[in-house]
C-alpha atoms as one frame of an Amber mdcrd trajectory, in Angstrom:
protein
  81.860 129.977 100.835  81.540 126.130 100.932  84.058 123.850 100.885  85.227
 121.597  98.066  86.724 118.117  97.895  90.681 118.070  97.631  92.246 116.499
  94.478  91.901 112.399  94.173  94.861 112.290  92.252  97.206 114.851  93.905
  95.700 115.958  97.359  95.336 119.375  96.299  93.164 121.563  98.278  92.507
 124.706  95.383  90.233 123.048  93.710  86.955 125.317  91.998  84.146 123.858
  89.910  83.283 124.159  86.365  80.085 123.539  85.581  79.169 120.064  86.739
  83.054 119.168  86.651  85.668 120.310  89.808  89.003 120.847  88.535  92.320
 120.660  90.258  94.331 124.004  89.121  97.870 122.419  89.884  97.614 119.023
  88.559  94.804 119.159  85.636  92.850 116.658  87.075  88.909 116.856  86.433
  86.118 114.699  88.113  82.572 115.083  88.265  80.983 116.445  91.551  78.648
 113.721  91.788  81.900 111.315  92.481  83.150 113.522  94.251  79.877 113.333
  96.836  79.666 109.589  96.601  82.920 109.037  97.628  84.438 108.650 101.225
  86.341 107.964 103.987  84.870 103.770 103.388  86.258 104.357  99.735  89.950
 103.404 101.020  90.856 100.060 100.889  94.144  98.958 102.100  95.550  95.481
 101.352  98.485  93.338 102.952 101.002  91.573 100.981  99.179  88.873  99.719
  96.333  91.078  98.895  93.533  90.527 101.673  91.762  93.572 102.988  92.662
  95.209 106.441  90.232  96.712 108.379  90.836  98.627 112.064  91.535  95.818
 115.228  93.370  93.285 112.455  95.945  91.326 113.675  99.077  91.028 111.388
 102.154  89.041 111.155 105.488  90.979 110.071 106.656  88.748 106.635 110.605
  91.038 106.779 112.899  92.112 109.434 112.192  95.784 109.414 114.865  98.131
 110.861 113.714 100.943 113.578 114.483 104.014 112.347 116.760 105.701 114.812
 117.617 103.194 116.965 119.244 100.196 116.704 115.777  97.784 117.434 114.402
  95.147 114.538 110.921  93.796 114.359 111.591  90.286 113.116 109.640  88.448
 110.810 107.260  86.534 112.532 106.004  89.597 114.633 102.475  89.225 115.948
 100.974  92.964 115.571  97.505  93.127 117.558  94.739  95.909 117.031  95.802
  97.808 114.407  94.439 101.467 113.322  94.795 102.187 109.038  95.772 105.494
 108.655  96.202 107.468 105.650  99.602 108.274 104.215 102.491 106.477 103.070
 102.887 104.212 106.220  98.887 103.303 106.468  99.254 101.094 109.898  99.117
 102.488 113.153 100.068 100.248 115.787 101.743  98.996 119.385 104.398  96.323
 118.762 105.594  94.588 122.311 109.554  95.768 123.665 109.120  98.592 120.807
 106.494 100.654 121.316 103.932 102.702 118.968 105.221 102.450 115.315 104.274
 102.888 111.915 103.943 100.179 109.451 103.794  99.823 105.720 100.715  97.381
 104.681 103.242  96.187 102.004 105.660  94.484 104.607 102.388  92.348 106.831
 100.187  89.527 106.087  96.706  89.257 107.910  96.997  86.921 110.831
């Protein structure tokens, strides 16, 4: 049995083919195999604030004071973030922030540097 591409649109992974179409059985979503062979782990792009493309080992700059969830810690604005790892999922930065440790970042909230 081989193993077919999840859903673009909602991550689904029961998706069959029909004919020269795969089909997603929870959302409705169709696409054609051919996309779905082209496309890959390059296809993500993820952009900062002002709309610049990150790539893995960017530095950043944090543009809001972002509360630490859990503790009482804030990464101010200003916040040089070296080396950073994109990620999938809602909080696409991975990264290692001096006096806080390894944290998550939204792409929305950091400017390239």
């Amino acid at each position: 049995m081989s193993t077919l591409a999840p859903c673009p649109s909602c991550g689904s992974e029961f998706t069959y083919e029909d004919g020269a179409l795969l089909v997603c059985p929870e959302c409705g979503h169709e696409w054609s195999t051919e996309a779905a062979a082209s496309s890959g782990e390059d296809s993500r792009s993820i952009n900062d604030a002002n709309g610049n493309l990150l790539q893995d080992g960017d530095s950043v700059t944090v543009i809001k004071d972002l509360k630490v969830k859990g503790s009482s810690l804030v990464v101010k604005v200003g916040t040089k973030v070296k080396n950073i790892r994109l990620v999938d999922g809602d909080h696409d930065i991975d990264c290692k922030i001096d006096g806080i440790g390894a944290m998550k970042l939204k792409s929305e909230f950091v400017k390239k540097s």
